[in-house]
N, C-alpha and C positions, 0 to 999 in steps of 0.2 A: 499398598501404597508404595509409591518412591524411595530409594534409602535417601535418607534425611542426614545434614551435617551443617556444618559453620557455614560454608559459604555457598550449599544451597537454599540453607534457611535464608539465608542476607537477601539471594537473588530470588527468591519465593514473598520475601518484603518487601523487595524494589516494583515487583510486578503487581501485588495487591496494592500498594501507594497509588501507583499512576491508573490502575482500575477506581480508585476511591474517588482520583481528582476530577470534579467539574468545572471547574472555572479556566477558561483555557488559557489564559495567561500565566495562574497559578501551573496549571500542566506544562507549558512552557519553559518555566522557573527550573519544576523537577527534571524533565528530557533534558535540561542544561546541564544538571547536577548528575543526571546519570548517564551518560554519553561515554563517557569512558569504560562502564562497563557493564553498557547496553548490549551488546552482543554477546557475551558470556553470560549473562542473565539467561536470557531470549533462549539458549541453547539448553540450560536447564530443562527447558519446557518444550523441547524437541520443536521451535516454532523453524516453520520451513516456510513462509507465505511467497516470501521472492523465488524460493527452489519451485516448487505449485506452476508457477505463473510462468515461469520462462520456460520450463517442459510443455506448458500447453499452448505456448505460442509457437514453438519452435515449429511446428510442424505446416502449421493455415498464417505463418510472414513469408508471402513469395518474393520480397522485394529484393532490390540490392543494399545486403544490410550495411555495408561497409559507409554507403550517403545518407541513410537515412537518420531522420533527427528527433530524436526520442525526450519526451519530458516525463522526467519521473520528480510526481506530485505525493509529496507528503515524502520525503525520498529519504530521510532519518540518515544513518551511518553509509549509505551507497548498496545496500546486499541486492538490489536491483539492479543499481549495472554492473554488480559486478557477475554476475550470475548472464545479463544479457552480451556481457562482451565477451564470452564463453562462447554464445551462438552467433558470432561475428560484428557485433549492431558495435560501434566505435562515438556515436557524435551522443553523445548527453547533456541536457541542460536539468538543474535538479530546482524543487521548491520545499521550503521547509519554511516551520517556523521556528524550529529550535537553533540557538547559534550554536550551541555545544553541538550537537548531531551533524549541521554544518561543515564544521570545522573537521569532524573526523569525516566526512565524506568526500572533502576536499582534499585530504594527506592521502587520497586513494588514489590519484591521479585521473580518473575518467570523466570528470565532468569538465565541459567548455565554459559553463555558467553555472553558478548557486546563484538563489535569489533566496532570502529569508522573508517569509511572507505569513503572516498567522490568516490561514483560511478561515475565514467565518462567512457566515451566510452572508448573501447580499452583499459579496463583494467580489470584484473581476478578481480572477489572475494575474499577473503585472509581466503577462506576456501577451504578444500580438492573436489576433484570427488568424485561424486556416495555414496554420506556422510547420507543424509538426507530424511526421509519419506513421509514430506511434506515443499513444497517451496511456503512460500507465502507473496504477495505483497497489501498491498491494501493502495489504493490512491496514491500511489507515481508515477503510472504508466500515466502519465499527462503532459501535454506541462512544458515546465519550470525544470521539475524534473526528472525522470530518462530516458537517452536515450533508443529507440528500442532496440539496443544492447548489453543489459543486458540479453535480451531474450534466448541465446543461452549459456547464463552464467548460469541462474539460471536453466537449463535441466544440464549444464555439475554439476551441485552440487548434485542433485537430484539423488536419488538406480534409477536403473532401475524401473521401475514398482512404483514407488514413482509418488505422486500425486503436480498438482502445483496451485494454487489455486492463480488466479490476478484479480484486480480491479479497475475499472478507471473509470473517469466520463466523458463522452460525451460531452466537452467543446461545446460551441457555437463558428461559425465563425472558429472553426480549425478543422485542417486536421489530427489532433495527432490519433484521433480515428479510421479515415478510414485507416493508415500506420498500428495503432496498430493490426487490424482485420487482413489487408494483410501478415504481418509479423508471426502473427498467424498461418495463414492460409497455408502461405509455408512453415513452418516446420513440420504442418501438410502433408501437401503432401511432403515428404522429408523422413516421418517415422521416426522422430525423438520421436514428439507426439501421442496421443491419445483423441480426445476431450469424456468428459465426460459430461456436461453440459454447455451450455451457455445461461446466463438470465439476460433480461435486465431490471434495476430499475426506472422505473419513476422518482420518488420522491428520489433520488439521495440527494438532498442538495438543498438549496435554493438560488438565483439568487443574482447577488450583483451587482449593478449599479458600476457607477463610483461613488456615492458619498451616494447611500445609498441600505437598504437590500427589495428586493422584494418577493411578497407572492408567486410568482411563482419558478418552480422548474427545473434545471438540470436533468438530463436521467444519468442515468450508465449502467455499465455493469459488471459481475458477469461471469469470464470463469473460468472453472476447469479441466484439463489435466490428463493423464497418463503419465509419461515418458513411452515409450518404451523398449521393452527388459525383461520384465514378464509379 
């Protein structure tokens, strides 16, 4: 096991909390209350979901990234763009529904727009069609947080030929991973998408008991799309 102490037991309690909660308003309530020390938690547990995701895009984005205009959905504290404005991408617009996560993503300087938006199914994004270069999600795509049904959200935001770049960890004991691949998978055969890459991460994040942190490691997964239509 992990060595264990005061304030990674705290941060080992903050992350079973928010795994406990389903009601997403109530979940909302808590990412408010822990926003300030949401990312020193998260590092407890060696979570890297935004590091994952911009190494594998770095390589299949031919664009000019300096113009391009990226939505990062479900976008918590910023480790997304701050991670993507490493590999040159500059213009971000973020969605969240937390205000506390908000708030510290905005004292980051990169984004042109926060919109605060609790995603539930059966409901748009409170941004235009066909708007955006790159659409990306990392870790929110997870039992507990965003429904499958965003999926056909975040293509209608997306230019044609705009890339989408999602990230999820292969939870243990659930199903959310094999619905997410299927879901994938038919709007792949649908021609909606285009797959460009898909890589899976071992070493994802580190395990969390019910009462304390394990040296062993969660699997992810790393997909990156074309929209369709250039």
């Amino acid at each position: 096991m992990a060595k264990s102490g005061p304030d990674t037991d705290h941060s080992i309690q903050n992350i079973l909390t928010v795994y406990s909660i389903k009601n997403p308003e109530e979940k909302v309530k808590f990412y408010n209350s822990w926003a300030e020390n949401y990312e020193k938690d998260v590092a407890v547990i060696n979570y890297q979901a935004h590091t994952f995701a911009a190494d594998i895009l770095d390589p299949v984005f031919p664009r000019e990234r300096d113009t391009a205009l990226v939505l990062d959905v479900a976008c918590g504290t910023g480790k997304a763009a701050e991670q993507l404005q490493k590999l040159g991408f500059k213009n971000f617009h973020g969605i969240d529904g937390s205000e506390g996560m908000l708030k510290l993503a905005e004292s980051k300087g990169l984004y042109q727009s926060l919109k605060r938006c609790l995603i539930v199914p059966d409901q748009q994004l409170p941004v235009s069609s066909d708007t955006y270069d790159l659409v990306i999600v990392t870790g929110a795509l997870s039992c507990g947080l965003l429904s499958l049904d965003v999926l056909p959200e975040l293509l209608r935001v997306a230019k044609p030929g705009a890339f989408l770049c999602l990230s999820a960890k292969d939870e243990r004991d659930s199903e959310y991973m094999q619905e997410l691949l299927v879901s994938m998978e038919d709007l792949e055969k649908k021609g909606l998408w285009i797959p460009v890459v898909k890589q899976k991460i071992n070493h994802w994040q580190k395990v969390v008991g019910p009462t304390e942190l394990s040296s062993e490691y969660i699997a992810g997964l790393v997909a990156i799309y074309k929209k369709a239509g250039q």
